[in-house]
C-alpha positions in Angstrom: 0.0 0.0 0.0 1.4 3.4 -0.7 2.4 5.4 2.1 0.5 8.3 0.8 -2.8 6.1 1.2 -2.4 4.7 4.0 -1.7 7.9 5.6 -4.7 8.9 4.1 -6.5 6.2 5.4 -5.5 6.7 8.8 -6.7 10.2 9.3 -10.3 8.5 8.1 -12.3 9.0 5.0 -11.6 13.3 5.4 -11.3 15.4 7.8 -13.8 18.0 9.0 -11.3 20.2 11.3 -9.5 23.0 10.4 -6.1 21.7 8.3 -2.8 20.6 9.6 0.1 23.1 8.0 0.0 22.3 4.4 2.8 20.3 3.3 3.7 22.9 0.3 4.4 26.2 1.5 2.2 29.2 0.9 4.3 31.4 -1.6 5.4 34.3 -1.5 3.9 36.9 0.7 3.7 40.4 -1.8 0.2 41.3 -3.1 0.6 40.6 -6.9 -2.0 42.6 -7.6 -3.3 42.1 -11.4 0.1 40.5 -11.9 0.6 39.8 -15.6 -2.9 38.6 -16.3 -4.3 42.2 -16.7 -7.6 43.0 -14.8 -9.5 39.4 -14.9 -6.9 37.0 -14.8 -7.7 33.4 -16.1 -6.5 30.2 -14.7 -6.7 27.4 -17.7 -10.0 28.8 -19.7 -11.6 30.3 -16.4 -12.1 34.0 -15.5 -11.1 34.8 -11.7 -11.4 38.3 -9.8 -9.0 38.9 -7.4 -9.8 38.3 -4.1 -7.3 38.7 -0.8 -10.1 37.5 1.7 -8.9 33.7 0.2 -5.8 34.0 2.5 -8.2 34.0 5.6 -10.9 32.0 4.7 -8.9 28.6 3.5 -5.4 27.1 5.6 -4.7 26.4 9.1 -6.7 28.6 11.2 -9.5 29.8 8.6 -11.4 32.5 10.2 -13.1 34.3 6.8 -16.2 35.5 7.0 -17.5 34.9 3.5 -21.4 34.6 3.0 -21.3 32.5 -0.1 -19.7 28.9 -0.5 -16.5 28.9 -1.8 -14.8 25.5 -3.1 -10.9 26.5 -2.6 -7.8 24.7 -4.1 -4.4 25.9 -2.0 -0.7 24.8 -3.2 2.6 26.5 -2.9 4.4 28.8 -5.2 4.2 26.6 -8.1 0.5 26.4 -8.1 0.1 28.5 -11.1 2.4 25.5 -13.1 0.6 22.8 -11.0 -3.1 23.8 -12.5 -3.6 22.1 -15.7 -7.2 23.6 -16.6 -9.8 25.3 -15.1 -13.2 26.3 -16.6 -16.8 27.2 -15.0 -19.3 29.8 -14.7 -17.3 33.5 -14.1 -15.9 34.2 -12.1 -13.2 32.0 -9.7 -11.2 33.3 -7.5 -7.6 34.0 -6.9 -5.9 35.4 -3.5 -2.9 37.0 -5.9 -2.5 37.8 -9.5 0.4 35.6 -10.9 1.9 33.5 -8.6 -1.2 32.8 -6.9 -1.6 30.2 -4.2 -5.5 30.0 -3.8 -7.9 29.7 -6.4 -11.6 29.6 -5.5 -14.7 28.2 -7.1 -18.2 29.9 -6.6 -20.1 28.9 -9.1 -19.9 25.6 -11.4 -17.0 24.0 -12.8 -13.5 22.5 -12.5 -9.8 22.0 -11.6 -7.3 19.4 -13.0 -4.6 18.6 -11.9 -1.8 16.0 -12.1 -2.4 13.1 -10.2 1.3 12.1 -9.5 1.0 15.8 -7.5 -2.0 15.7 -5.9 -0.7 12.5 -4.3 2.2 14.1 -3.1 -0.1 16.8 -1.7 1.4 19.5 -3.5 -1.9 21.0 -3.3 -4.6 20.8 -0.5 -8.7 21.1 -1.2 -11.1 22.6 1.2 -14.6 24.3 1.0 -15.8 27.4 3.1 -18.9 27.4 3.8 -21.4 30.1 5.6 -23.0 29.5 9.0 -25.8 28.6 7.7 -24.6 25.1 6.7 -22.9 24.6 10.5 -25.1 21.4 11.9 -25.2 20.0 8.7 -23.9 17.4 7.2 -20.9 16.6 4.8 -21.6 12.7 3.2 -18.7 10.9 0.9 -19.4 7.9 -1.5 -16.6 6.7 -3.1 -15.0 4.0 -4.5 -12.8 3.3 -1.5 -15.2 3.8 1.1 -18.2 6.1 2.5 -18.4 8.5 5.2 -20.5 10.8 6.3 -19.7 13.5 9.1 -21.9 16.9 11.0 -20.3 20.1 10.1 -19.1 21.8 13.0 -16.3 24.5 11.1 -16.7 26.5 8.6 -13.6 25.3 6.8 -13.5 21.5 5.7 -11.3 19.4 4.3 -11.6 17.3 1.1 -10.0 13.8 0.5 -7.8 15.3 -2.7 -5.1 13.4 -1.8 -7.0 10.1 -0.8 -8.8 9.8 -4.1 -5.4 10.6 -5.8 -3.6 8.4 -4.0 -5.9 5.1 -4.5 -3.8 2.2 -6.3 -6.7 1.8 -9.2 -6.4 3.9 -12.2 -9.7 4.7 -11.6 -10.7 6.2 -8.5 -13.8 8.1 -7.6 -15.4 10.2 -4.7 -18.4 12.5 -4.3 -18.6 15.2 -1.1 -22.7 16.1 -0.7 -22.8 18.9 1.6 -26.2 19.9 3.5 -27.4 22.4 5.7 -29.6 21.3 8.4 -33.3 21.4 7.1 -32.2 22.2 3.6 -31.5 26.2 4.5 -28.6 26.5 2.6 -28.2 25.1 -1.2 -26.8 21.7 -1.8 -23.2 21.6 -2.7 -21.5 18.5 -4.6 -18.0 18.1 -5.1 -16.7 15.3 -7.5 -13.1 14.1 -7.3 -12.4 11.8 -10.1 -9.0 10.2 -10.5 -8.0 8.8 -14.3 -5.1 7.5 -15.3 -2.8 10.0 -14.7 -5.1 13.1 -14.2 -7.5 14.1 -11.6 -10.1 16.4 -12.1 -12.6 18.2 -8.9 -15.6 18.9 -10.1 -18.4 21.6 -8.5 -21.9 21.6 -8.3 -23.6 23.9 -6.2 -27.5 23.0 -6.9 
């Protein structure tokens, strides 16, 4: 078994806490501003705005206050190489022009990324979500087990690295988040692992 999986496996199907210390390192710390992307930078075929508020909503010790869902992707200075394509309903989100080291889903669509780096953790998933879904619940089906978990942060973690790290060239799992009595919308996240790729998906219904 791969160490990467049985790690993974050991901290349970995912986490609902804040993160551990991400094992890349944030980059670096200057506000890039529009960077070299000009006023709406694009990550693969996505437009993003840029928002600095990504730095305090997603990592270790989260305290945001966003009011809309956000699905987050966080890496280290090579991030903007790491991200193979991205695509969705304008706009995403970036904490940085350039060398950015959060990009944020609101609406519908997707990252890819490698899978060989996603099961080194060169990258970390998490979703924000608003008060309103705190009590609820966060439910995993996939292909290497099922979970389900109450919500109790407003930062949660997403088994990435798990799903990456599964020895079948095909590896599958689907986060349904729920507020409690349906308050809030419903928000799916699909990680799907293929071949050498692996690609989130997100569907906020």
């Amino acid at each position: 078994m791969k160490p990467a999986f049985f790690a993974a496996l050991l901290g349970g199907m995912f986490l609902l806490a804040t993160s551990p210390l991400l094992i890349s390192s944030q980059g670096n710390v200057e506000n890039g501003g529009t960077g070299d992307h000009g006023d709406n930078p694009v990550v693969g075929s996505l437009p993003c705005a840029i928002n600095p508020e990504l730095d305090l909503m997603f990592g270790a010790g989260s305290s945001g206050n966003s009011l809309v869902a956000v699905l987050g992707m966080l890496g280290g200075q090579d991030l903007s190489n790491q991200i193979l394509d991205a695509n969705g309903t304008p706009y995403g989100m970036l904490n940085r022009g350039g060398l950015y080291t959060t990009v944020g889903l609101v609406h519908d669509g997707f990252i890819q990324v490698a899978r060989a780096d996603a099961r080194k953790a060169f990258m970390w998933l998490q979703q924000w979500l608003p008060n309103d879904y705190l009590g609820g619940t966060a439910t995993l089906t996939s292909t290497i087990g099922n979970n389900s978990r109450s919500i109790t942060t407003n930062v949660i973690n997403l088994p990435l690295m798990m799903i990456a790290a599964s020895p079948a060239p095909v590896a599958n799992g689907v986060v349904r988040i729920q507020s409690v009595n349906n308050v809030a919308p419903v928000l799916v996240i699909n990680i799907s692992a293929v071949g050498n790729l692996v690609t989130v998906s997100y569907t906020p219904e």
